[in-house]
C-alpha positions as CSV (number, residue, x, y, z in Angstrom):
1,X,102.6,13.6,98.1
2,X,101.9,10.1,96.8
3,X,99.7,9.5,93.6
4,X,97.4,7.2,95.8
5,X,96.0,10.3,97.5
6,X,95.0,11.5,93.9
7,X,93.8,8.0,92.3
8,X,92.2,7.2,95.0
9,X,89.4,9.8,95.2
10,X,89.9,9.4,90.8
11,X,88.5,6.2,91.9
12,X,86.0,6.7,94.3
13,X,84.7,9.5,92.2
14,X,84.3,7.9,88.7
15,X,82.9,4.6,90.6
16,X,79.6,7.6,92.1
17,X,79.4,8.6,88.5
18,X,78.8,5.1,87.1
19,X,76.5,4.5,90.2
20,X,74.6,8.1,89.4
21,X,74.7,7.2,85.2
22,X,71.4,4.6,85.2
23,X,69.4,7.2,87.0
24,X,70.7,10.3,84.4
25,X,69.6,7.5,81.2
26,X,66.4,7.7,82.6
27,X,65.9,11.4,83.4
28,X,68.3,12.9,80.5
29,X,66.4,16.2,81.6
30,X,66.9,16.4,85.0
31,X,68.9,19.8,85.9
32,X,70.3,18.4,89.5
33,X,71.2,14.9,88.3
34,X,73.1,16.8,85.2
35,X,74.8,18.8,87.8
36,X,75.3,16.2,89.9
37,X,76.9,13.7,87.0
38,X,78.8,17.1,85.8
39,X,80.4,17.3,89.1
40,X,81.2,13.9,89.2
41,X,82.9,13.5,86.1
42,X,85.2,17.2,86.0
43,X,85.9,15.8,90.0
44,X,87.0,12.3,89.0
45,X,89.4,14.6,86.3
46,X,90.9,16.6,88.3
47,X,92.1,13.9,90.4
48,X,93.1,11.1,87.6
49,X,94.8,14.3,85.2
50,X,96.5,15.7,88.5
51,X,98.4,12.9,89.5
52,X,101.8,13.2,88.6
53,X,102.3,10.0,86.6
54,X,99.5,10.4,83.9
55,X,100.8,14.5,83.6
56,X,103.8,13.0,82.5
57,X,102.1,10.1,80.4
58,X,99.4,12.9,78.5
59,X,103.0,15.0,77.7
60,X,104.0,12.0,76.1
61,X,101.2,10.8,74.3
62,X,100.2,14.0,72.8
63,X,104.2,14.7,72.2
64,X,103.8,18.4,73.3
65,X,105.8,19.1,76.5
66,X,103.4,20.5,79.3
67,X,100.3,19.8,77.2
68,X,98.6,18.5,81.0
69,X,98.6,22.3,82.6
70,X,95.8,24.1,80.2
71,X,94.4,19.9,80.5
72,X,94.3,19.9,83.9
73,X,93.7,24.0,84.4
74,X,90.5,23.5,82.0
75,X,89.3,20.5,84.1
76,X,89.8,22.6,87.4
77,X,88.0,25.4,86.0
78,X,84.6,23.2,84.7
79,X,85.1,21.9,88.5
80,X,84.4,24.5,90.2
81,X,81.6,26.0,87.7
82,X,80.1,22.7,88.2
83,X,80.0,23.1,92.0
84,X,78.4,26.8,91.4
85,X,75.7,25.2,88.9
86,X,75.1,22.3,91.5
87,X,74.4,24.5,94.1
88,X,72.0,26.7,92.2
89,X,70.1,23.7,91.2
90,X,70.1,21.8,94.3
91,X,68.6,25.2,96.5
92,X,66.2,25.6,93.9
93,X,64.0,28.6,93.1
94,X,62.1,29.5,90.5
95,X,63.1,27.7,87.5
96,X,64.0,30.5,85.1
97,X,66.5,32.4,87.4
98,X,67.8,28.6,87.8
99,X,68.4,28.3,83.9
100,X,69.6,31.8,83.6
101,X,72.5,31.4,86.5
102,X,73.6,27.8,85.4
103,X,73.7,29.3,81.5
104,X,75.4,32.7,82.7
105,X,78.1,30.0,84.7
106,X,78.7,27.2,82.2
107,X,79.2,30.1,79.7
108,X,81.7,32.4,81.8
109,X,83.8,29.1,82.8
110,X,83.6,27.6,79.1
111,X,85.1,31.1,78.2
112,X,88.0,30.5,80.5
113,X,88.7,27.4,79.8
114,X,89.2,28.4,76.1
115,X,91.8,31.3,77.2
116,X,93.5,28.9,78.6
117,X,94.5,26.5,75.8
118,X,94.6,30.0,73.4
119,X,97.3,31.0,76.0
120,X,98.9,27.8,76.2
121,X,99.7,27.5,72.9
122,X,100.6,31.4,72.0
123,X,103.0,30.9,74.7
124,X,106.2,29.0,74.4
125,X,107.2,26.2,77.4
126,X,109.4,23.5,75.7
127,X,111.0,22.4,79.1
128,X,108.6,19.7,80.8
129,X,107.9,20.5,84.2
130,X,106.1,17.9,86.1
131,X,105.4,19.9,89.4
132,X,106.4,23.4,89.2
133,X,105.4,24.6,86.2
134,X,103.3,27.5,88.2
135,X,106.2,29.1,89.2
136,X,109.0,27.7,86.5
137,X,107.0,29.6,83.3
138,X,105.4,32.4,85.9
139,X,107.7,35.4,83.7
140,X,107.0,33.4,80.0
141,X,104.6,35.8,78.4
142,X,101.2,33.6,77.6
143,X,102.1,30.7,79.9
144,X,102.3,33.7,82.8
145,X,98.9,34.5,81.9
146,X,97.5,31.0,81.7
147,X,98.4,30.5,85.2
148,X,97.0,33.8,86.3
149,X,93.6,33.5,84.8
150,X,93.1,29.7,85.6
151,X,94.3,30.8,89.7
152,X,91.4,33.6,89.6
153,X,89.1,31.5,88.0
154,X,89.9,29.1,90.7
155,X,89.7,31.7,93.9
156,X,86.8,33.7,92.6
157,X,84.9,30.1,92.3
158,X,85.9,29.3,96.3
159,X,84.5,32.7,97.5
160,X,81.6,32.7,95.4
161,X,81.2,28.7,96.6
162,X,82.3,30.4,100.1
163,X,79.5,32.9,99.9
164,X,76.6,30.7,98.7
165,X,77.2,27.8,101.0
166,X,77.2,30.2,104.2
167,X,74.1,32.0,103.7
168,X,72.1,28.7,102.3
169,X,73.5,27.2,106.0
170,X,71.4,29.9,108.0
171,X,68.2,28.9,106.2
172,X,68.5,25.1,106.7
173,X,69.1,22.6,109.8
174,X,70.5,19.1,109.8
175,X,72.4,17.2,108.3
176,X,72.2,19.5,105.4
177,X,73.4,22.3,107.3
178,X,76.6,19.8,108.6
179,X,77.1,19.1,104.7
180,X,77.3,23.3,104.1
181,X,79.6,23.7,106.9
182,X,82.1,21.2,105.3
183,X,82.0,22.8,102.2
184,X,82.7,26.0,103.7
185,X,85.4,24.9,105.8
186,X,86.9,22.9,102.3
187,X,86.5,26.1,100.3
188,X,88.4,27.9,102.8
189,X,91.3,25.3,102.3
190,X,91.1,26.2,98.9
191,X,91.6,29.5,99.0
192,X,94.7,28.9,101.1
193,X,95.8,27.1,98.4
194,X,95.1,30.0,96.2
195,X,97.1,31.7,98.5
196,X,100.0,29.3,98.6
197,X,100.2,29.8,94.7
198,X,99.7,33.2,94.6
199,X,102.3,34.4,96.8
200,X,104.7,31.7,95.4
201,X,104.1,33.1,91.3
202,X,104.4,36.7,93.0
203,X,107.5,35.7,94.8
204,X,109.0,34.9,91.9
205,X,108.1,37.6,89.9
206,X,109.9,39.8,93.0
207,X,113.0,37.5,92.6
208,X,112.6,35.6,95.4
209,X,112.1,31.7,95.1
210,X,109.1,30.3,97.5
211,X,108.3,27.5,95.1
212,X,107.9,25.1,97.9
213,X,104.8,26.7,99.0
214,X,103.3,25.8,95.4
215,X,104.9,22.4,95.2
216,X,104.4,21.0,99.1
217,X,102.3,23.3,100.8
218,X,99.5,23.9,98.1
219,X,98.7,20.2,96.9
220,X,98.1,18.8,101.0
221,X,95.9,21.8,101.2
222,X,93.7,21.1,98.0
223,X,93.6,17.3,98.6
224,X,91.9,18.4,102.2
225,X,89.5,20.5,100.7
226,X,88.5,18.0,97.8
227,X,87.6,15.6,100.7
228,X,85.8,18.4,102.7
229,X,83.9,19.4,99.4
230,X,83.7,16.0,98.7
231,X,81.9,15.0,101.9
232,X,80.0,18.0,102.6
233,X,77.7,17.4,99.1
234,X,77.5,13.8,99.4
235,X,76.6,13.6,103.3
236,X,73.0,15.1,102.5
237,X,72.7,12.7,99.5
238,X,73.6,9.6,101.3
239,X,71.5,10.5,104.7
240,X,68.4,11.3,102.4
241,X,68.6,8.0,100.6
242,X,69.2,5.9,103.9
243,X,66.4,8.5,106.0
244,X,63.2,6.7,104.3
245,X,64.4,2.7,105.1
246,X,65.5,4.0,108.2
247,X,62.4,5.8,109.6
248,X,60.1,2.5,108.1
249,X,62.2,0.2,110.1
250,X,62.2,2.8,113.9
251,X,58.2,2.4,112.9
252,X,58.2,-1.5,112.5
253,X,59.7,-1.8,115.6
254,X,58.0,0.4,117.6
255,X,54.5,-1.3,116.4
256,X,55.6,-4.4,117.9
257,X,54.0,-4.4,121.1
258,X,50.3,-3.7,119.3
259,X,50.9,-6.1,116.7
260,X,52.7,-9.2,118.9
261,X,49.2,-8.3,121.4
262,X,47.1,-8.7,118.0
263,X,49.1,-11.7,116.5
264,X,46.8,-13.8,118.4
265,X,43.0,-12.4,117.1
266,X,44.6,-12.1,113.5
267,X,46.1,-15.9,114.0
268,X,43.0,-17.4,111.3
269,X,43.3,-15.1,108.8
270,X,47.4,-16.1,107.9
271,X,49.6,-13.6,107.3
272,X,51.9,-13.5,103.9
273,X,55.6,-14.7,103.6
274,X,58.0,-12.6,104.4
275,X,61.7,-13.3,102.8
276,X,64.7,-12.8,105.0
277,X,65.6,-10.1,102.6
278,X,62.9,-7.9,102.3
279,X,63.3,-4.1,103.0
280,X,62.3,-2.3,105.8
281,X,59.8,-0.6,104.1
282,X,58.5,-4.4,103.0
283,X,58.0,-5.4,106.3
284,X,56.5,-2.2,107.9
285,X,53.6,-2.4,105.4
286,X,52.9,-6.3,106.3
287,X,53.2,-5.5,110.1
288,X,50.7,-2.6,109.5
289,X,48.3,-5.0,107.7
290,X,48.5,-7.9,110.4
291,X,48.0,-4.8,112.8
292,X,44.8,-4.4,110.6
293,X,43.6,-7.8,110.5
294,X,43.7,-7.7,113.9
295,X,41.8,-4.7,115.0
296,X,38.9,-5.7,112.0
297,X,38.8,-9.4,114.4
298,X,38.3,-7.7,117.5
299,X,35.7,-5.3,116.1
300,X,32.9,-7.2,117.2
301,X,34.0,-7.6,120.6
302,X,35.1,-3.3,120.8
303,X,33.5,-2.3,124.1
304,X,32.8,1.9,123.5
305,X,32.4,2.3,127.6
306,X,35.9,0.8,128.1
307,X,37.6,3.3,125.6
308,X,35.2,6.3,127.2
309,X,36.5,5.3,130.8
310,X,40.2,5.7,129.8
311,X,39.5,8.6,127.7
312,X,38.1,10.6,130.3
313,X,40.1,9.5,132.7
314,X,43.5,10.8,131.2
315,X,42.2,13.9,130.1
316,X,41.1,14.3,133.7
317,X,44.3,13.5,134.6
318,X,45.9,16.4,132.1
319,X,47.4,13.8,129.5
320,X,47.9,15.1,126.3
321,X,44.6,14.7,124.1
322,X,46.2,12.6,121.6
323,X,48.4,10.2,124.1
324,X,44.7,10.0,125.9
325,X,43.0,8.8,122.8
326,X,45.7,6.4,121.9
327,X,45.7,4.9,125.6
328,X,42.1,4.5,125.6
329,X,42.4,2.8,122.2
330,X,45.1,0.7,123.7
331,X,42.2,-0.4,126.3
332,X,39.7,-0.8,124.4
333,X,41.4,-3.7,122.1
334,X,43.0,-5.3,125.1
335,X,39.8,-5.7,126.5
336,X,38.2,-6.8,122.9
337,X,40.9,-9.6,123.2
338,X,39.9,-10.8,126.6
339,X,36.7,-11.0,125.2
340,X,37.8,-13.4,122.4
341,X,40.0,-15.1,124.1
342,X,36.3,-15.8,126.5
343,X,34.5,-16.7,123.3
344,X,36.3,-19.9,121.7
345,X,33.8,-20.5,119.7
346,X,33.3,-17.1,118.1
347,X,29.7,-16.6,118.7
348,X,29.9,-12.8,118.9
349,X,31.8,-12.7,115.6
350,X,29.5,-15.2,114.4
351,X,26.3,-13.1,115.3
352,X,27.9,-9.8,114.3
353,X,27.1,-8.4,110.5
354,X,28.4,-5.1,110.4
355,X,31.3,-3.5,111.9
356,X,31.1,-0.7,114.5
357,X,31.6,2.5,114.0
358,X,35.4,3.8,114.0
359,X,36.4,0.0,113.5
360,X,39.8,0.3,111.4
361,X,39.1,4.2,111.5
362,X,42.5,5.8,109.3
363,X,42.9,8.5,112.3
364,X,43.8,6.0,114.6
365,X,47.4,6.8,115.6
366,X,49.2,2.7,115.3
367,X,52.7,4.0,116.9
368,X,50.9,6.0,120.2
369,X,48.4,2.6,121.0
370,X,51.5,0.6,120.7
371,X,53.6,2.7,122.8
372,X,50.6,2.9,125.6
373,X,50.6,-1.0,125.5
374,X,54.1,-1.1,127.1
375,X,53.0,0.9,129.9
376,X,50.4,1.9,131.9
377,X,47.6,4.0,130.8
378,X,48.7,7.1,133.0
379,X,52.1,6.8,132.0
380,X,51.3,6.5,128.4
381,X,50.2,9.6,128.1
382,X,52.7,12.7,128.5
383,X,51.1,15.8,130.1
384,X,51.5,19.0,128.0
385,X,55.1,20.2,128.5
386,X,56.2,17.2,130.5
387,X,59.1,15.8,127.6
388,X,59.3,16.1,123.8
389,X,56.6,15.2,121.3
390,X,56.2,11.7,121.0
391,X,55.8,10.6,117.3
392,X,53.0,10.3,115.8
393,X,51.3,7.9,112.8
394,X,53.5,9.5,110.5
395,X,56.7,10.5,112.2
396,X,59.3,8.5,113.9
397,X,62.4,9.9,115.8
398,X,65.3,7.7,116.2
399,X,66.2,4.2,117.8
């Protein structure tokens, strides 16, 4: 396989741990962001150690031939107890069993990740073997049990990983679900590579050479799963951070037909600068406000009969309770802005000292009055059982 496919994730991986390293500065204590960084950094070494060019530079520098296997068997091992302690943290629980698992994992793998230098260097393997070591040293006593222990270490972590992320996938939905299911399917890969290795160190052991199951079958297989692993806990990450700008800027533009009908009785009171920049969730909150202005304009002019006519008119005609409320809101400022619009000279607003009652009321539902605008009153408003749940003030679906 070419080195690219294992510097290039070396890459990709120490460039999230850089990206993840401001926000562990500033919570040192955080158990999930410790995980998190953990993973990062043992991921980015198994990749960067693995590739065949630095195995052969580490060798060198350290002038001990085949000083990179208990390297990279140590860094594989804290790997995959860092994806065990990750997952404990990240399905949470009651912080004490959380503690006690990640201490009873960090200590177990720490354990094997001693054996395996201990091993190494009671053992004796003065030829350098760049890629099939496994299977070259698999009958050197010491070196034959390095390998074995670092392979179970590795295949129990997959099953256990296997294990967890299928029965945490029955109790969620989503895209966090989707992100289980790829980890499954890449711990699955893994154990074929486990397999792969195993049956080529027991092949030999039997006399019989297999090796290129451990030296072409195996890596293609691991490199799969890394990205399948890789994918499956950073899919969940990425869609939460993206999910909040996202759902502010579906609700920006689904106020727009309430607050381009109220642009015109919120037109004296100026409305602030937006930059061409500014987040979605920037712009949501100064549409909201304008949409407030607004309403607090046309209070004056607020006609109750007009909102009581709709009202009991959709409910009479089976529309949903709240889609009835929101159309007769709808109606009740679109006839407040006819009314301005017949009062240049703002006598009413003039004459008016108090506001009337439910004027800029918080229950009022922004995204349902705006979506009645675009269509008539009895088409605003969805009988019960007719489609989905439209959103409400504090919901938005997609697009």
């Amino acid at each position: 396989m070419s080195d690219l496919s294992f510097y290039g994730p070396a890459a990709l991986g120490g460039l999230a741990f850089l990206i993840r390293l401001p926000g562990l500065l500033r919570n040192p204590r955080d158990p999930l962001l410790r995980a998190v960084a953990l993973l990062l950094i043992t991921g980015w070494g198994v990749f960067f150690f693995g590739a065949i060019p630095t195995i052969a530079w580490v060798n060198e520098v350290t002038g001990v031939p085949n000083f990179s296997a208990p390297l990279v068997y140590t860094i594989l091992t804290a790997f995959s107890g860092s994806c065990i302690v990750l997952i404990i943290n990240w399905r949470g629980g009651p912080p004490e069993r959380i503690r006690r698992a990640t201490r009873w994992c960090a200590g177990i793998y720490g354990l094997v990740g001693v054996a395996l230098f201990v091993l190494f260097f009671l053992g004796d393997a003065p030829v350098e073997r760049l890629r099939d070591l496994d299977t070259y040293y698999i009958t050197t006593p010491c070196i034959r049990e390095m390998i074995v222990l670092y392979l179970l270490a590795h295949t129990v972590s997959a099953i256990i990983m296997t294990v967890l992320c299928r029965r945490w996938s029955r109790d969620v939905s989503g895209v966090l679900r989707a992100g289980l299911f790829l980890m499954v399917a890449g711990y699955l890969l893994t154990l074929a590579y486990d397999v792969c290795k195993f049956a080529a160190v027991g092949a030999r052991w039997a006399g019989h050479d297999w090796d290129a199951l451990s030296t072409g079958v195996a890596r293609p297989f691991a490199s799969a799963a890394s990205f399948l692993i890789a994918t499956g806990l950073g899919l969940p990450l990425v869609v939460q951070r993206l999910e909040s700008p996202w759902r502010d800027w579906c609700r920006y533009r689904r106020l727009g037909p309430l607050w381009r009908l109220l642009g015109e009785a919120a037109e004296g009171r100026g409305s602030a600068r937006i930059s061409p920049f500014s987040s979605a969730g920037v712009r949501l909150l100064q549409r909201e406000s304008d949409i407030h202005d607004g309403l607090l304009t046309l209070n004056p002019y607020f006609d109750p009969g007009v909102r009581a006519g709709v009202l009991a008119g959709a409910l009479a005609a089976g529309a949903d309770p709240r889609d009835a409320e929101a159309a007769a809101e709808a109606a009740m400022v679109t006839a407040a802005l006819a009314a301005l619009r017949a009062d240049p000279e703002h006598r009413v607003i003039a004459s008016s000292r108090t506001l009337q009652p439910g004027a800029g009321h918080a229950s009022r539902d922004l995204l349902r009055m705006s979506r009645a605008l675009s269509a008539p009153p009895s088409a605003g408003c969805r009988r019960p059982g007719g489609g989905g749940r439209a959103p409400d003030g504090g919901r938005t679906g997609g697009g």
